[in-house]
C-alpha positions as CSV (number, residue, x, y, z in Angstrom):
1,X,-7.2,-2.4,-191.2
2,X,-6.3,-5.7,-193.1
3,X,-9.5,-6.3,-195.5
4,X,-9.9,-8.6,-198.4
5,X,-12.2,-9.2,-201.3
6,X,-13.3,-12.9,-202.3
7,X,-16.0,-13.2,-205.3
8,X,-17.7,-16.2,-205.7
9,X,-20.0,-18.0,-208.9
10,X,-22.6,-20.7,-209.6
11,X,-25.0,-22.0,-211.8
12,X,-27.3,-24.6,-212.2
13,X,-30.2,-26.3,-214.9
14,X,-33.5,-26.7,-213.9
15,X,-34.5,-30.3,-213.3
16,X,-38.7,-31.9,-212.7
17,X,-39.0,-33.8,-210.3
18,X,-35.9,-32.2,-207.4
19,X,-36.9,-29.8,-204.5
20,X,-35.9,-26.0,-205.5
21,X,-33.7,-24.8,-202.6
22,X,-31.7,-21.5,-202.4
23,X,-30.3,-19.9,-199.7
24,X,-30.6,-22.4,-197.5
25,X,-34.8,-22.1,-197.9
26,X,-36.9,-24.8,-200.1
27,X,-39.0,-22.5,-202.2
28,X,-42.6,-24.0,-203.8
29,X,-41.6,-24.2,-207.7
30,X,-42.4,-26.9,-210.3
31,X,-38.4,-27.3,-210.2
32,X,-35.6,-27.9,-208.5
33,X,-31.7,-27.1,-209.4
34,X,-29.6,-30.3,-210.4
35,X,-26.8,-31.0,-208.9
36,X,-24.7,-33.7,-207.1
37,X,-25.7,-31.8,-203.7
38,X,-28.9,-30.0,-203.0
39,X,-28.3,-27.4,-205.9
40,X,-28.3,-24.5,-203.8
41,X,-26.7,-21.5,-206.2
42,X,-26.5,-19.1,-203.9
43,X,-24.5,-20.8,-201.0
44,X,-22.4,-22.5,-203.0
45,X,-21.4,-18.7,-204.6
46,X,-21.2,-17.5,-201.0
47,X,-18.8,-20.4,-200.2
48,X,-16.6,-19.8,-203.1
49,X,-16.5,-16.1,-202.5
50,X,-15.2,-16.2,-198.4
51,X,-13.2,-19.4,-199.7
52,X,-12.0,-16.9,-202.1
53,X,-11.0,-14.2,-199.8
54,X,-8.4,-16.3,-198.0
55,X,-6.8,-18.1,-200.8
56,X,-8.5,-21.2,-199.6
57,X,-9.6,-22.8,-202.8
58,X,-12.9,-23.5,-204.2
59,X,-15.4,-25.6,-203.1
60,X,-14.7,-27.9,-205.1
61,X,-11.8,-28.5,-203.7
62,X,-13.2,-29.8,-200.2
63,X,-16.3,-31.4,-202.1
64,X,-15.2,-33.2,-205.1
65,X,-18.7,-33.2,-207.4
66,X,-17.9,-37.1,-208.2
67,X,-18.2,-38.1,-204.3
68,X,-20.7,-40.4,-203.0
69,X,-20.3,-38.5,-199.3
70,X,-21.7,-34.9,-200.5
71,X,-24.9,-37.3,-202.6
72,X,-28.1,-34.6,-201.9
73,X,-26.0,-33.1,-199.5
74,X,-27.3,-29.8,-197.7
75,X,-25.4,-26.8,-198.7
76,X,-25.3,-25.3,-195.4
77,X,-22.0,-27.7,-194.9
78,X,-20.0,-26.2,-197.8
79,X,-20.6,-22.5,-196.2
80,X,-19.4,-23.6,-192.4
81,X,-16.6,-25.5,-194.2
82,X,-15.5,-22.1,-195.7
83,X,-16.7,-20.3,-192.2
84,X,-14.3,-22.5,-190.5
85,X,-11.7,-21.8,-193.4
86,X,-12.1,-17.9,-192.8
87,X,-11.6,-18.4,-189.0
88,X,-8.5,-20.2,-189.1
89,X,-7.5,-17.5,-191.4
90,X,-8.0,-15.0,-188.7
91,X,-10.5,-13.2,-190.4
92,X,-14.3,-12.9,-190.2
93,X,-17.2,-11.1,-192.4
94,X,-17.9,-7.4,-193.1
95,X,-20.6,-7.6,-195.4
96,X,-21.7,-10.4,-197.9
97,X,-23.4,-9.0,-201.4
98,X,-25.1,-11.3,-204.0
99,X,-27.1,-11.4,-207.4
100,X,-29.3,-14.3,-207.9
101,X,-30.3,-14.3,-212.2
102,X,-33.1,-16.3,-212.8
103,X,-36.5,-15.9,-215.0
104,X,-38.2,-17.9,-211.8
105,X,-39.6,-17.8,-209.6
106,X,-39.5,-14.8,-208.1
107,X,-37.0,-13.9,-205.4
108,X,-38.3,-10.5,-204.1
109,X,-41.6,-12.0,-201.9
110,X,-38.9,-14.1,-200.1
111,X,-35.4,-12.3,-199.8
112,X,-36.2,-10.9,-196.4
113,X,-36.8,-14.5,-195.2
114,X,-33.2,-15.8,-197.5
115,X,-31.3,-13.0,-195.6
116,X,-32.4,-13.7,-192.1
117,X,-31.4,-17.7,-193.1
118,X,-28.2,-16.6,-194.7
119,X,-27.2,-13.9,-191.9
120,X,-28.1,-17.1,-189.6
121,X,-26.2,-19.3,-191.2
122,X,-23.4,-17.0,-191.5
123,X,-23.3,-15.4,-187.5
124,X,-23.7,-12.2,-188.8
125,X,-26.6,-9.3,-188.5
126,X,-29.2,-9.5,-191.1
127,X,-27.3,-5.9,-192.5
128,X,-24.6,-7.5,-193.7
129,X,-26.3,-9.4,-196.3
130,X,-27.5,-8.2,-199.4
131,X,-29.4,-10.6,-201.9
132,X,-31.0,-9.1,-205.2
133,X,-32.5,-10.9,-208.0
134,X,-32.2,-9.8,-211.5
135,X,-33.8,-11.9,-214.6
136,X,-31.9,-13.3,-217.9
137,X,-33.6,-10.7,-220.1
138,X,-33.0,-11.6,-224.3
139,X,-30.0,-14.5,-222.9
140,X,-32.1,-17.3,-223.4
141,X,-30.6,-18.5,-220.1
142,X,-34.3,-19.3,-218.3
143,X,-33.5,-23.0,-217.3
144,X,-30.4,-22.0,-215.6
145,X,-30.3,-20.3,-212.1
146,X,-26.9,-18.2,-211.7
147,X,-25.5,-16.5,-208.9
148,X,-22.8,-13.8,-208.5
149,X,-21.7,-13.4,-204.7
150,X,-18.9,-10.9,-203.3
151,X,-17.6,-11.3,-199.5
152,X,-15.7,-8.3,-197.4
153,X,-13.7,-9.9,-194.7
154,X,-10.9,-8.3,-192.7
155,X,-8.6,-9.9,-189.9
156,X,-9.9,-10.0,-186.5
157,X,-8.3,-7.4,-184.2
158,X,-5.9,-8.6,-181.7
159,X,-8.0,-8.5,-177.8
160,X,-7.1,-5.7,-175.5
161,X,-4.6,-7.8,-173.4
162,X,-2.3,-8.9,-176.0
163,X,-1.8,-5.0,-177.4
164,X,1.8,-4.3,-177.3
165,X,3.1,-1.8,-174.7
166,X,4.0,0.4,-178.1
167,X,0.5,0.4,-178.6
168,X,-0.9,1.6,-175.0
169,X,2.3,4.2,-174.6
170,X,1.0,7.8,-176.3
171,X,4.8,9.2,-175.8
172,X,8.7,8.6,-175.6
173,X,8.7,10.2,-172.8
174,X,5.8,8.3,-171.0
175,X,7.8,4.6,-172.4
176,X,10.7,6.4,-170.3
177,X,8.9,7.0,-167.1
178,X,7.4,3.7,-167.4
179,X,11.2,2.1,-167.8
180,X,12.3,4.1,-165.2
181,X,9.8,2.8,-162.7
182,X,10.6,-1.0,-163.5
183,X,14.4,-0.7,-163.2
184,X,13.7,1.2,-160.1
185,X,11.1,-1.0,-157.9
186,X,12.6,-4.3,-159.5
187,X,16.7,-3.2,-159.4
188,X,16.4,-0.2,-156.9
189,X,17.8,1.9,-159.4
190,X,17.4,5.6,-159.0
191,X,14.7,7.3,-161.3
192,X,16.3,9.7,-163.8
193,X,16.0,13.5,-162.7
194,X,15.6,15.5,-165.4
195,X,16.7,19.1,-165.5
196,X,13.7,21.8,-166.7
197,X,15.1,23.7,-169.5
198,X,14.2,27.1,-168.1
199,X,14.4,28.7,-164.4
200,X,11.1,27.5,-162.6
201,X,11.5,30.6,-160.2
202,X,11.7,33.0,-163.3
203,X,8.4,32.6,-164.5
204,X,6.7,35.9,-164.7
């Protein structure tokens, strides 16, 4: 099975006065993370990391931070860009793992909710994402929200009806009967008679 690994990063300050969202939810806090779109760490880590696992870039790349268009934006169009991305790729999600580091507020009385709108977000089963919260302890790092994400894709399997005829065949001598059948119902050649290697009549 073809599986790959992507890893994704983000952080952002603190700022009065902006809505605090994260993983895709609006959380009640005194503030909000800056940024040129709607801040949100953890999607924008998720996005890197499946961007990441195809060699598609970074988010940055498809959402330049200087341009007007992506203003407030909600983060929930970076992480179909990258679905999308992942897709055309040929591959799709395993399982999506994440660390949120902040000092507040705390993640635990809402991560059930964050993986349900994640999992959403994503197509996938609420099992296949894991989001964990750790705080900043002794890095003086408690006006900054970080977030450390890691994506497990692998490449979709080809459907039943394009398998080759290598793949349904269990024997050489099966692919033979099976030739042998074609050239004789399409050409009217005579099927092959093989010869048993022993006496049939001697069989005690």
């Amino acid at each position: 099975m073809d599986t790959r690994i992507g890893f994704g990063y983000d952080s952002h300050e603190f700022k009065p006065g902006v809505l605090l969202r994260i993983g895709g939810l609006t959380l009640d806090h005194p503030q909000g993370l800056a940024g040129h779109s709607d801040g949100d760490v953890l999607l924008h880590a998720i996005t890197d990391a499946l961007l990441g696992a195809v060699a598609a870039g970074d988010i940055g790349s498809f959402f330049p931070p200087g341009d007007p268009r992506w203003k407030d934006a909600d983060s929930a169009i970076f992480l179909n860009l990258a679905m999308e991305e992942l897709q055309n790729a040929g591959y799709r999600i395993v399982n999506i793992d994440t660390t949120l580091i902040l000092a507040a507020p705390r993640i635990g009385p809402v991560a059930g909710e964050m993986r349900a709108r994640v999992a959403d977000l994503l197509n996938v089963e609420i099992d296949q994402v894991s989001i964990k919260a750790k705080t900043p302890e002794g890095l003086n790092l408690d006006h900054v929200a970080q977030c450390h994400a890691v994506a497990l894709v692998e490449r979709v399997q080809e459907p039943d009806s394009l398998k080759s005829m290598s793949a349904v065949i269990e024997s050489q001598r099966q692919l033979e009967d099976v030739v042998d059948d074609l050239l004789s119902s399409v050409h009217g050649v005579p099927k092959k008679r093989v010869a048993p290697v022993y006496d049939t009549e001697d069989i005690t």
